[in-house]
C-alpha angles and dihedrals in degrees: 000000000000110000122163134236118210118192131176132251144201123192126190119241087270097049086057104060082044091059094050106050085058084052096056097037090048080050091044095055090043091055096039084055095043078059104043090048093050092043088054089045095048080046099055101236142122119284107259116244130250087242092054090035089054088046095051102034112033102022099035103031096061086062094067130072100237089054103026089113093068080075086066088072135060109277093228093059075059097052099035077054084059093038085056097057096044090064095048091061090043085060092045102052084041092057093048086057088048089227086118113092125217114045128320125298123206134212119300113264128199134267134254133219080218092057109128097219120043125173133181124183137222118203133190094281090059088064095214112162144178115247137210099271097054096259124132114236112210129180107261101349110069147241100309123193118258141198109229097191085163148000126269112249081215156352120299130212097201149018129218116206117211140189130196141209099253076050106247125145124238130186100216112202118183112204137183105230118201106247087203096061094041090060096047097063096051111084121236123251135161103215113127122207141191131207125220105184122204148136111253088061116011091232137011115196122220090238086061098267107149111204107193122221113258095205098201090177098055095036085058088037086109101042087044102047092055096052085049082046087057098042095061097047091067121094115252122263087018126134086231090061096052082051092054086039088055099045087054092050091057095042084057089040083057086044097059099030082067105046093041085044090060095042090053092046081046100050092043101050081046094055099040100056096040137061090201137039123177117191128175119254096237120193097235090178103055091044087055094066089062132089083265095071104113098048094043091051083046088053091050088200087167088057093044092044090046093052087047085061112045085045091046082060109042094045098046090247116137120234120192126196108201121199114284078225097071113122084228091153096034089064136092103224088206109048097016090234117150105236092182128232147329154196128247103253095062106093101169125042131185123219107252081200100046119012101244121147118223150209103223083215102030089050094050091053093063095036084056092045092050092042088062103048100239091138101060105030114018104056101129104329122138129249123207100201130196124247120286119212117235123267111268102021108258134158137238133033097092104135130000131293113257082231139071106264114132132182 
């Protein structure tokens, strides 16, 4: 299984300079092969290959005087950038065919210097390492300072850079983890639960646990309106307006630290103390064109569910999405009647059938936990998943370096 480490860096002011000339020469290659391959198209030849683009945009084009900077930067920042573009016409080809799966991709477009993420990456021929001392030694641009918050399960291959918008700096490692040995070190257990999401608490258990909803997004409404406030009161193209720009885009990054750091501690205990887990499939994007948008964007239910599953996998445990059409509200969870539906507001319901009083969250819980199956077939048993592929497609780090470079 791919999963991906994320540590934090933080460059000197040399180093800095350093990391933004690869950026714009990486964006500068994409751009020049977005061009080449749409020049070829309009005139009606063949795309030209990665072997001819390297030849003509990296090689070549250091020789001249319009292009001589891109020698200032690793060449292998130069070639990952093709690289890059080469897989988004692959996916865009592959989506025309419809032999892609997920929704539609378009044609690649080109980059901008004013792009809030950027991201360059270092593989093993660039022979970057990680000395002694914790830094990150990178080709031509120096040992930077890094933020080791934990240790690497393995040996990478190669190192992604990125940038964000609130302009922090991230070394991005993508490993492949060992799902025997995962599994190994969870303990077993044979208690079965079942999710109910919403928006008055976060999460309701099946065995009556009410986890409330942190809103991280309206709690920082105040602190975030006024920075927004600020921001449009600068003149445009003015240095005071990059710093206002700056200062929205970390109180966003704190937003959603937070919100990303709960659904993590959440996912994790979850998946820990059951052996099953059931959820509804809910459709986020269409309940993100209602009058509940915000709220539902602020909840991050698609994140949560995601983590459940990668972790689900890598850790033996069985997840079950059960049909967003599944009158989970409308049933009794005793007697299994169909009591219809009901608005919002109603909170509490009693069984017409039967005469039990329920909880409307409690009650759907079960009803999603008994929906999956959990019960009958999942208790205990082990799952052999499939691989998941790491958060935030990137490439390299399958397999270990032929060298001694450990992390």
């Amino acid at each position: 299984m791919q999963l991906r480490y994320a540590f934090r860096l933080y460059p000197d002011a040399a180093q800095q300079a350093a990391l933004a000339r690869a950026f714009g020469c990486a964006r500068v290659v994409f751009n020049d092969a977005v061009h080449a391959r749409e020049d070829a198209r309009k005139a009606g030849q063949p795309f030209p290959t990665a072997g001819q683009l390297s030849r003509k945009l990296i090689t070549e084009a250091k020789r001249t005087a319009e292009r001589s900077w891109r020698g200032e930067v690793c060449a292998v920042v130069l070639q990952q950038s093709l690289r890059d573009a080469e897989k988004a016409y692959r996916n865009f080809f592959a989506s025309l065919k419809g032999t892609r799966k997920g929704p539609k991709v378009g044609a690649p477009r080109l980059k901008s210097r004013k792009d809030t993420r950027q991201s360059i990456r270092f593989t093993a021929n660039a022979r970057w390492s990680i000395s002694d001392s914790g830094r990150l030694s990178l080709p031509k641009i120096g040992a930077v300072k890094a933020k080791w918050s934990r240790t690497l399960p393995a040996t990478p291959t190669s190192v992604t850079v990125i940038k964000d918008a609130a302009g922090r700096f991230f070394a991005s490692f993508v490993i492949e983890t060992d799902p025997a040995a995962d599994q190994a070190r969870m303990p077993e257990t044979d208690r079965i639960i079942g999710i109910d999401l919403g928006l008055t608490h976060f999460a309701v258990l099946s065995d009556g646990t009410k986890i409330d909803s942190p809103r991280f997004l309206r709690r920082a409404e105040k602190k975030l309106k006024k920075t927004q406030r600020e921001l449009s009161r600068k003149q445009k193209g003015s240095r005071n307006r990059a710093k206002a720009r700056l200062k929205v885009a970390r109180a966003h990054a704190e937003v959603g630290d937070a919100r990303r750091e709960f659904h993590h501690q959440l996912s994790t205990k979850l998946i820990t103390e059951n052996q099953g887990i059931a959820v509804e499939d809910l459709s986020v994007a269409g309940l993100a064109r209602t009058r509940l948008a915000k709220s539902v964007h602020d909840a991050g239910w698609s994140s949560f569910v995601n983590m459940l599953e990668y972790k689900a996998a890598r850790y033996g445990r069985t997840l079950v999405k059960i049909g967003r059409f599944t009158p989970t509200s409308q049933t009794c969870s005793t007697c299994g009647a169909v009591d219809g539906p009901k608005p919002l507001g109603v909170r509490e319901w009693t069984c017409t059938a039967c005469g039990t009083v329920h909880d409307r969250d409690t009650n759907a819980a079960i009803n999603i936990k008994t929906a999956a199956g959990l019960a009958v077939s999942a208790c205990g048993a082990p799952v052999r998943p499939g691989a998941i592929p790491a958060q935030r497609e990137e490439t390299g780090s399958h397999g270990l370096p032929a060298g001694n470079r450990a992390a």
